[in-house]
N, C-alpha and C positions, 0 to 999 in steps of 0.2 A: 307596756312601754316599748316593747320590742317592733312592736305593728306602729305605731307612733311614728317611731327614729326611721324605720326603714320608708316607710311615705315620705315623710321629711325632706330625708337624703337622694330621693327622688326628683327632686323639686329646688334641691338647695346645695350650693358649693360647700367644702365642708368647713371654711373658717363661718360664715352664714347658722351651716346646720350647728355648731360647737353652742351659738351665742344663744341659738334658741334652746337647744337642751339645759343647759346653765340657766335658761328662766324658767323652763319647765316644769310641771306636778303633774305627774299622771294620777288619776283615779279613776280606777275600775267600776264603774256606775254602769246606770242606766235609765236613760231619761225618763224612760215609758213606765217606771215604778213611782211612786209617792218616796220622797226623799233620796230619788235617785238611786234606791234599791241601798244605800249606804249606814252603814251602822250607823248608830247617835254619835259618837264621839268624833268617827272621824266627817261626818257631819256637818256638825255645830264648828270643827276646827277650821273647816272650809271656807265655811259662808261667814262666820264672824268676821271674815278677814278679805272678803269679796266685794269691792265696789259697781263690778257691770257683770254681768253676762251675755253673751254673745252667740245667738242660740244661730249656729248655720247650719246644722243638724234636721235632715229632710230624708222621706221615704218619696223618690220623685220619679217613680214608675207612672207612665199616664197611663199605663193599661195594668188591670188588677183587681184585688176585689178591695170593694170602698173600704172597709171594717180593717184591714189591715194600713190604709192610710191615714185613717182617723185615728187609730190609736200612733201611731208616729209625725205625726205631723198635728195633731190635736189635743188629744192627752197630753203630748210631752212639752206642749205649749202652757196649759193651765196646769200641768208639778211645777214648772218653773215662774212661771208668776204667781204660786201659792208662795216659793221661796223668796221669789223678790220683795214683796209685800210684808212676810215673816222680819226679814232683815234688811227692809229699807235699803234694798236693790236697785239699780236700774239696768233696764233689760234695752240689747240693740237686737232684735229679730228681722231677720233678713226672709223677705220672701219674695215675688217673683213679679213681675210688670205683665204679666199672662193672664192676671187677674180679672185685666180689660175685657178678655172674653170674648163672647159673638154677642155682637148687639142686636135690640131687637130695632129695629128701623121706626117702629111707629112711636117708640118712649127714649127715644137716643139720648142718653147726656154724654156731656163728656167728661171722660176718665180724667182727674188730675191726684193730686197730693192728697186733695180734701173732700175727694168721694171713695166710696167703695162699693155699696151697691148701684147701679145704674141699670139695671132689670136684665144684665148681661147673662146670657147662659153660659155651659161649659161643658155640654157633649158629653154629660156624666163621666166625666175623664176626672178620675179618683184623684189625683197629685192634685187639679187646680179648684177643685170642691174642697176637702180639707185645706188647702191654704185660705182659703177663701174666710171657712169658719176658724180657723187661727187669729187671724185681723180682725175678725168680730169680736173676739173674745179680748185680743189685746185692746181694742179700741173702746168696750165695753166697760173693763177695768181702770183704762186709762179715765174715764168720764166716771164711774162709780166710786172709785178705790184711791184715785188720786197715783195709780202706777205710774211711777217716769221710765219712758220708754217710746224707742225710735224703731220706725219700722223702715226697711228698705226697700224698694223693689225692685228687684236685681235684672237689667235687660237681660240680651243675650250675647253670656260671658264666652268670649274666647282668648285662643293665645294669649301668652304674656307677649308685650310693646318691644320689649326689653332682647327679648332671643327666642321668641316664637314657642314656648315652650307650653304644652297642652295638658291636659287630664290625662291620666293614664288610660282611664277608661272609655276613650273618646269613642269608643264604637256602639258607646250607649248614646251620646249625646244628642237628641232629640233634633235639632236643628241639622248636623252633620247627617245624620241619617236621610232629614228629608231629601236636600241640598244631592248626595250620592243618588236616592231615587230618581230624582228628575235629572239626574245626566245620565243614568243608567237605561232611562224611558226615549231620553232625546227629546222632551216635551216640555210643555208650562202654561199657564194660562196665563191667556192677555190682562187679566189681574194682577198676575204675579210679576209678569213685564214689565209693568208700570209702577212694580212698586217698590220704595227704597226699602234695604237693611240696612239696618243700627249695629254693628258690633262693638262690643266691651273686653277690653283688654281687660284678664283675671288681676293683673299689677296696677294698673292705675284705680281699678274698681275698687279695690283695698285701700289703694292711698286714699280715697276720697270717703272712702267707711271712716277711714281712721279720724281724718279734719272733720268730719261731720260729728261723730260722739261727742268729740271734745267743744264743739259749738252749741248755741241755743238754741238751733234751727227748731222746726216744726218736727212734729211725732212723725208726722210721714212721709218720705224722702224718694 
């Protein structure tokens, strides 16, 4: 609870931080075990009483070895939809528009809501391989199993709209890193020249999670 409040309070004014502790339950789990590594009691008290879950929970290192991705970002996708299922859950999994991948030019489709494979590779870059087989798996169940559940695919998040305000860890941030190289290089390619970026404010990206759960929309968003 401690590592919780203090991220929180990073992020949030304290009448803000007050409102969210007061809705708060911390649980000392673990995604990547069956049953969230969680005794039976306190368990069943959890999920009997759970309408959604909201799995934002990612190992999203793109350099690594695959087996440590797969179990965090794979495994911890199918414990949690054995739970939703269990308990007549529904799951909002958020994953990543990186998806798209490198196409192959001679079998091109194009990427929307209602493809996923598209013959796209991914550089055996471990984060967007396991997400990859995450959305198989939830799109799998959703078609087998009858799972209700919406998938996101999260552009690329920055600043809040609101007061600029960023990840703590922003020196990991994939994009910032590259963005720093190429001013560090003094270079670009005439690709890159021509091409637009998309940025996603972290605050409105939320607001738009939230109105999308509560609507009928399509599983994949």
């Amino acid at each position: 609870r401690e590592r919780f409040e203090n991220r929180i309070k990073t992020y949030f004014n304290e009448e803000t931080c007050q409102k969210i502790f007061e809705k708060s339950v911390v649980i000392d789990g673990d995604l990547r075990k069956p049953n969230l590594g969680l005794d039976k009691n306190t368990f069943f008290r959890i999920f009997n009483n759970v309408k959604t879950i909201i799995n934002s929970a990612a190992n999203v290192k793109h350099i690594g070895k695959y087996n440590n991705s797969y179990i965090d970002n794979v495994q911890t996708v199918q414990n949690l939809i054995n739970i939703c299922l269990n308990f007549n859950i529904s799951l909002a999994h958020v994953s990543t528009l990186s998806l798209n991948g490198l196409k192959n030019a001679d079998v091109y489709k194009e990427f929307t809501e209602n493809t996923l494979n598209i013959n796209q590779t991914f550089a055996k870059n471990p984060y967007l391989i396991s997400k990859f087989e995450a959305e198989q798996i939830i799109l799998k169940n959703i078609a087998e199993n009858y799972l209700n559940a919406k998938i996101f695919r999260i552009g690329n998040i920055m600043p809040r709209i609101s007061d600029g305000l960023f990840q703590v860890n922003y020196d990991q941030n994939g994009f910032l890193l590259a963005i720093n190289t190429l001013s560090n290089l003094k270079v670009i390619t005439e690709q890159m020249l021509n091409s637009e970026i998309c940025l996603t404010p972290i605050d409105e990206c939320s607001k738009c999670i939230f109105l999308l759960l509560k609507s009928n929309y399509c599983n994949t968003i």
